[in-house]
C-alpha positions in Angstrom: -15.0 -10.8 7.0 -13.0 -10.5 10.2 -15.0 -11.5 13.0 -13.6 -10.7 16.6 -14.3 -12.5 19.1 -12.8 -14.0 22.9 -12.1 -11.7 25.7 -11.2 -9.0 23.2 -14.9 -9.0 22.4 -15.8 -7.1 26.1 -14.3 -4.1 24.3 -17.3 -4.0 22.2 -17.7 -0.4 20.0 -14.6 0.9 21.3 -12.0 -2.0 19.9 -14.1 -2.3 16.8 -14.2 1.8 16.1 -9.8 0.9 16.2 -9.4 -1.9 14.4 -12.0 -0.7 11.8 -9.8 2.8 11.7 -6.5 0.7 11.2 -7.7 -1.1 8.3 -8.8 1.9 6.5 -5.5 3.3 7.2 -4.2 0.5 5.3 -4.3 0.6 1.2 -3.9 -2.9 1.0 -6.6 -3.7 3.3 -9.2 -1.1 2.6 -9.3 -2.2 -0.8 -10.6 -5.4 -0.2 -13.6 -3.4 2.2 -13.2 -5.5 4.7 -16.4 -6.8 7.4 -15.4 -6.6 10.6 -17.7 -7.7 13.3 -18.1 -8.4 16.8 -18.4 -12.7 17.5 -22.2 -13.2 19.0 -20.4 -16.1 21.0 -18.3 -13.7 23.1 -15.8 -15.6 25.4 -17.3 -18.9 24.3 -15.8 -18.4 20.7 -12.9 -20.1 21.2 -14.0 -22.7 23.7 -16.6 -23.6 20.9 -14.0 -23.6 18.3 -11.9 -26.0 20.0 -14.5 -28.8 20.4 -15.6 -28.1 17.0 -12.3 -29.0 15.7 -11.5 -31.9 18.0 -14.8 -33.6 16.7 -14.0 -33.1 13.1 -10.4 -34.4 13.3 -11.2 -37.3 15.8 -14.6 -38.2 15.6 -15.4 -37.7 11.8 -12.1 -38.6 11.0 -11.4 -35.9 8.8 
């Protein structure tokens, strides 16, 4: 599954109508039928992916 997500995600239908036409244009990718979403989070994605990660490596120790 790709999802797609950040600023790129304002494009809605019309980015995901490309990126879904490139990967079928692509043997080795559209073989593997590839998901390919929009993120629900929007422009939070990567804000929210951030923190995420800083509290797993810092605060969980992992």
């Amino acid at each position: 599954m790709v999802v797609i997500g950040g600023g790129l995600s304002r494009l809605g239908k019309m980015l995901l109508k490309g990126v879904q036409g490139t990967v079928r244009s692509r043997p080795y990718l559209a073989e593997r039928k590839l998901k390919i979403v929009l993120s629900s989070l929007r422009e939070d994605a990567g804000v929210l992916g951030a923190s995420q990660l800083f509290c797993y490596r810092h605060l969980l120790g992992q």
